[in-house]
N, C-alpha and C positions, 0 to 999 in steps of 0.2 A: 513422461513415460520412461522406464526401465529397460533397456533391452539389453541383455546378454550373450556377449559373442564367446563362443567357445574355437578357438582356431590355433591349432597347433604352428603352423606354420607363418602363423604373424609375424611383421618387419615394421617395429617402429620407423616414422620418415628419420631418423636420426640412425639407422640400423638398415645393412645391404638386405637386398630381397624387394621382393613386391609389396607397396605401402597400400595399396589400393583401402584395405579395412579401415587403418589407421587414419587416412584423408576420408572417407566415410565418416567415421569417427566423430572426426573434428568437426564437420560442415553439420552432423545429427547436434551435437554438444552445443552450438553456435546457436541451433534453433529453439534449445532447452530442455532436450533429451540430455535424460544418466543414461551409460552406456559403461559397462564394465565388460572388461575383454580378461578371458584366461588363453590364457599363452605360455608356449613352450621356454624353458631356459636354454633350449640349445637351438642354434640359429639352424633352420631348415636347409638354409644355401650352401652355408659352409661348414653344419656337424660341430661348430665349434660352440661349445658355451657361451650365455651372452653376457658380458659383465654389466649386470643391470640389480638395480633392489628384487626382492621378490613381489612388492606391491609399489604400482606408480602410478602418485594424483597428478592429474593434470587438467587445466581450466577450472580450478577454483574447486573441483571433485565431481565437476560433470564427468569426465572418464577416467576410469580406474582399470588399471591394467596389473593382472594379478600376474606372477609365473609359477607354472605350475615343474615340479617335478617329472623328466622326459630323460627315458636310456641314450643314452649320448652318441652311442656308435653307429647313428643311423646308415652313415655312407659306406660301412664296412661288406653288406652283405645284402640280401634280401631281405633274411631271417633277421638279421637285426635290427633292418627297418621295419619287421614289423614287431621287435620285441620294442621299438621306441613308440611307434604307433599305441601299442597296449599299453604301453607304461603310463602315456599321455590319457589315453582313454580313461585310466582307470585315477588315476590324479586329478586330472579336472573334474571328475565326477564330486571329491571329495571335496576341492575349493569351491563348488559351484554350491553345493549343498550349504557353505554360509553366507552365502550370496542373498541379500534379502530383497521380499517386494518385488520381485520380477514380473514383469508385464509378456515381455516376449524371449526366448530363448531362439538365440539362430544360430543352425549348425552351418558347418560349410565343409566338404567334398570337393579335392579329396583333402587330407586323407578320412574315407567316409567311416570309420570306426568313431571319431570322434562327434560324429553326427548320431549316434547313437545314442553317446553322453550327453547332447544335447535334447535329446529325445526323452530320454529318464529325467530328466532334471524338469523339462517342461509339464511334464506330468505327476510330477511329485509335489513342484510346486503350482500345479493351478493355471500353468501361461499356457500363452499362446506359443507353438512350436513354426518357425522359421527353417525350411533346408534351401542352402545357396548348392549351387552345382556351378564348380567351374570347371571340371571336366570330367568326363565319360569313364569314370571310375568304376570297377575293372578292367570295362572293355578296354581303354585307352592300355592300359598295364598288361594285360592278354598280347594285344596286336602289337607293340614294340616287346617282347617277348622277355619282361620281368615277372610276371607272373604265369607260371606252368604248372602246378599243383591241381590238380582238376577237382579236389574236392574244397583246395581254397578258394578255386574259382568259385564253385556252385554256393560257396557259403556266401562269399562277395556277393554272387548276383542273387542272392536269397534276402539278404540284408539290406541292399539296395533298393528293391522291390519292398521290401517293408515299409521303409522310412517313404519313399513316394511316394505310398498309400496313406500313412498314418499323418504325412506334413499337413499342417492347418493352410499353409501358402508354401509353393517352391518357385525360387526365383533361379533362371538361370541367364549366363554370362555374353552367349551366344544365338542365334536365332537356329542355327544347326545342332542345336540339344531339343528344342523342344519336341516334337515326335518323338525322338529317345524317351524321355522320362514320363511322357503321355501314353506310350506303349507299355510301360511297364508300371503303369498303375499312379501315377500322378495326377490326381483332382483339381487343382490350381493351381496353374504353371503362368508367370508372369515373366516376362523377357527384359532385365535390368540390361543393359549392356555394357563392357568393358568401356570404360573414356578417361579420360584423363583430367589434368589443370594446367591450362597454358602458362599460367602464371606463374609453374614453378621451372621455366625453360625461359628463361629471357638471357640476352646475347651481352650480357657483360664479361669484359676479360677472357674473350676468345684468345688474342690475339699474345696474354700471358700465358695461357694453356695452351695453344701451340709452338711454344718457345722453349715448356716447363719439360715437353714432354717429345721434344724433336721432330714435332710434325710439319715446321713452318713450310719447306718445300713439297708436303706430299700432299698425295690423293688419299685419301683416309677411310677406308671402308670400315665400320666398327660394327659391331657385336655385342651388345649392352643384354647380361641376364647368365640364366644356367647356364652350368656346362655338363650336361647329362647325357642319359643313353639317346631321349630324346630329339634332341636337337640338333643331332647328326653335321655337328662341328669337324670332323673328319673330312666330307665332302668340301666347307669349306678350304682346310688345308689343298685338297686338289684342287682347287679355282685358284689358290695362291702360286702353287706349283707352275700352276699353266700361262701364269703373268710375271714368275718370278724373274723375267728380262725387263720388264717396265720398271727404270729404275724409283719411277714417282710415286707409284703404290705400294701404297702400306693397308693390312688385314689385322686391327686390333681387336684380340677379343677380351673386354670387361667383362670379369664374376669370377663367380668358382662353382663347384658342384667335383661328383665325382668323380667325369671324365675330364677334369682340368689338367692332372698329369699324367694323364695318358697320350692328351693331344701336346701338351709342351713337349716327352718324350718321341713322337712323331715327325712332328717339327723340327727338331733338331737330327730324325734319322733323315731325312726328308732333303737337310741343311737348306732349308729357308731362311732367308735371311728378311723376306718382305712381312714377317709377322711380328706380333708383338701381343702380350699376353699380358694382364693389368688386374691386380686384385680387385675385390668387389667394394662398391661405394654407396656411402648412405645417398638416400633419397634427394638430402639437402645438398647433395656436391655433385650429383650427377650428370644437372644442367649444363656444367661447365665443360665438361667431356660431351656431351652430344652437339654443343655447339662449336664445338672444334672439330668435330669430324666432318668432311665433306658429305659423305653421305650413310645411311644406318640400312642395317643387314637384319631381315627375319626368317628365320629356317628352320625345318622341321623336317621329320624321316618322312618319304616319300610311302606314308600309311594311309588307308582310305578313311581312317574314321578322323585324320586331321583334320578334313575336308571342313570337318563342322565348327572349327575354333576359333575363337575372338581372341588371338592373344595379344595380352596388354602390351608390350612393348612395340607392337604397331601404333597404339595410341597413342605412346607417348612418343613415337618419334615422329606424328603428323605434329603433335601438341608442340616441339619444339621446331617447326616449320625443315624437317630435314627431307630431300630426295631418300624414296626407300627401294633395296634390293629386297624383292617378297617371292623368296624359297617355298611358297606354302599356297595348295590350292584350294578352292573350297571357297567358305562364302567371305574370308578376310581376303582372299583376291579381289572380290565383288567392291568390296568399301576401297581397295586402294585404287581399282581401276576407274569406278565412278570420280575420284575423287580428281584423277590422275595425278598423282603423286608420287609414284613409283614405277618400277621397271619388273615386271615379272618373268620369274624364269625356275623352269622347270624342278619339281624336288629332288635332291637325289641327284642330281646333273652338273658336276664342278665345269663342265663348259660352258652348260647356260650361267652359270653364275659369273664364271670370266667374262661375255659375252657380254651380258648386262653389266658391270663394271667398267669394262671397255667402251658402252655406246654413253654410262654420265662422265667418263673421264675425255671424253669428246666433246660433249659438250660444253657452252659455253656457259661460266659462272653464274649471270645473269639466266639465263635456264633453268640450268639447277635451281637457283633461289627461286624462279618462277614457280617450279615445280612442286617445291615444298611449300612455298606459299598456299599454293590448293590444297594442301596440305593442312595445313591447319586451319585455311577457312570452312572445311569440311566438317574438321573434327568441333571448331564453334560451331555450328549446325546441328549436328547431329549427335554430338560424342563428348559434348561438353561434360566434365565434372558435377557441377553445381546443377543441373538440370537430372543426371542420374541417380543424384540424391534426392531431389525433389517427387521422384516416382518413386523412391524407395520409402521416403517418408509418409509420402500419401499412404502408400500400403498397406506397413506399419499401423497408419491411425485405423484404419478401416480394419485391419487384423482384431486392435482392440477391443474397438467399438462392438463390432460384430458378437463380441465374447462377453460381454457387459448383459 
């Protein structure tokens, strides 16, 4: 089978960003699916071009990863992300077109214009159309207040509406999407969910990465992912504030986006000295940084429609067996607190976040490992990698089949 991903915001595991497609990818390719992925030249995370071919074989030409032409200034403006949005939309339309044989075309949202491109291309050629939803696009860009334009709103929630209607299958990331996109006209909504691969978090050479990187004596609260309007890394800063007498903790935050220097210049008016700010890392070096950290931090602006989100950096810090600080309420509270894995505390609240910081640096070692232990025996359970692709592939075959 043929399936083609059209995703702006693709992160080969060799490339910072979220791999999640690309580990899909691999594990579809492994079973003897072609998979051809169009993607952006300019990395989503960091705005920055990616020094890569513009066509890349991999597995013998099971997956082929094109890069499409994309306005580079995405982090400048609004407007210019959406002039990179359109520019993607309209270039992948053009590579997709010599794309032969296609079985299934899958879009993914956000950014949802590009799900559109996938929508024409599925119909041009004959396939079966695919939309993933990994999040509540525009509402989500409405409620943290980047998108204000009310007549771009109503065009977003016009187009939105469309594509729900016209998907042959929608798959979405979270179990707090599905009502959303069955309200708005969604036919078949199937619940893939966010998980991870334990296998790429194993605990070699901790003990040289906290040496490399001057953490051997401290408490290590990390931050692995964007740094956007979103994720309200600011409050952080004030949970750092409120601890900055504890000489043992340390606040790293790994990535970029483009409130990275806005928060460094905070920091510094702030004069903290208990943070520490760390460019973004491919997929394949990641492991090594979360197993040095004592424990991993998830956070999000205290918005109601967060409530509903899977976000993947929870998964993968159950996947590398880490104690989790979870800023975020909704139904990824539900999976840490079953899990007991983590310490919850309020969004929005830099005292609950000291608070929870304060009760694992009390703790004792062997605790905390307990802690993350459940942790990932969870995420085997339920959140396993290889098992979410096994639903995704069944799908897939039945998508086919059904079209035959």
């Amino acid at each position: 089978m043929h399936i083609l991903l059209i995703h702006q915001a693709f992160a080969a595991i060799d490339e910072p960003g979220g791999t999640r497609h690309h580990e899909f990818a691999r594990l579809l390719a492994s079973q003897g699916h072609q998979v051809s992925i169009i993607a952006s030249r300019v990395s989503y995370l960091t705005g920055s071009k990616q020094k890569v071919d513009k066509v890349i074989n991999e597995m013998d030409g099971k997956i082929i990863i094109h890069r499409a032409y994309t306005y580079s200034a995405l982090h400048k403006s609004f407007f210019h992300r959406l002039l990179s949005f359109f520019t993607f939309m309209v270039s992948s339309f053009f590579t997709a077109m010599r794309i032969k044989n296609v079985d299934i075309v899958w879009g993914t949202s956000p950014p949802i214009f590009q799900s559109l491109t996938a929508y024409l291309i599925a119909r041009i050629k004959g396939a079966r159309y695919l939309l993933e939803i990994r999040d509540l696009w525009p509402d989500f860009a409405v409620a943290v207040g980047v998108l204000k334009n009310k007549f771009l709103i109503l065009l977003s929630q016009w187009l939105e509406k469309f594509l729900y209607r016209h998907a042959d299958q929608v798959i979405v990331n979270s179990p707090g999407y599905i009502q959303h996109v069955e309200d708005r006209g969604a036919r078949r909504v199937l619940l893939i969910p966010n998980s991870a691969d334990e296998s790429f978090f194993t605990s070699e050479g901790v003990l040289e990465m906290r040496k490399s990187l001057a953490w051997q004596e401290k408490f290590v609260i990390l931050y692995a992912g964007a740094h956007g309007m979103s994720n309200d890394l600011r409050t952080v800063l004030g949970a750092a504030k409120l601890l900055e007498s504890q000489d043992n903790i340390l606040f790293v935050f790994l990535g970029d986006g483009k409130e990275k220097q806005h928060l460094i210049d905070e920091s510094f008016a702030l004069d903290l000295h208990n943070v520490q700010f760390l460019n973004p890392v491919p997929k394949t070096e990641i492991a090594a940084y979360f197993q040095a950290a004592t424990v991993c931090l998830a956070i999000l602006k205290p918005i109601e429609m967060y409530k509903t989100t899977y976000p993947n950096k929870v998964f993968d810090y159950m996947a590398a067996g880490k104690p989790i600080v979870l800023a975020i309420d909704g139904v990824i509270r539900e999976v840490v607190e079953k899990a007991q894995c983590g310490l919850f505390c309020q969004p929005g609240n830099p005292e609950a976040i000291a608070n929870a910081v304060t009760q694992l640096n009390a703790m004792t070692e062997s605790k905390r490992e307990a802690m993350g232990a459940r942790g990932r025996h969870y995420l085997q359970k339920h959140f396993d990698r290889k098992k979410t692709v096994k639903l995704f592939s069944d799908m897939i075959e039945k998508m086919v089949d059904e079209n035959v």
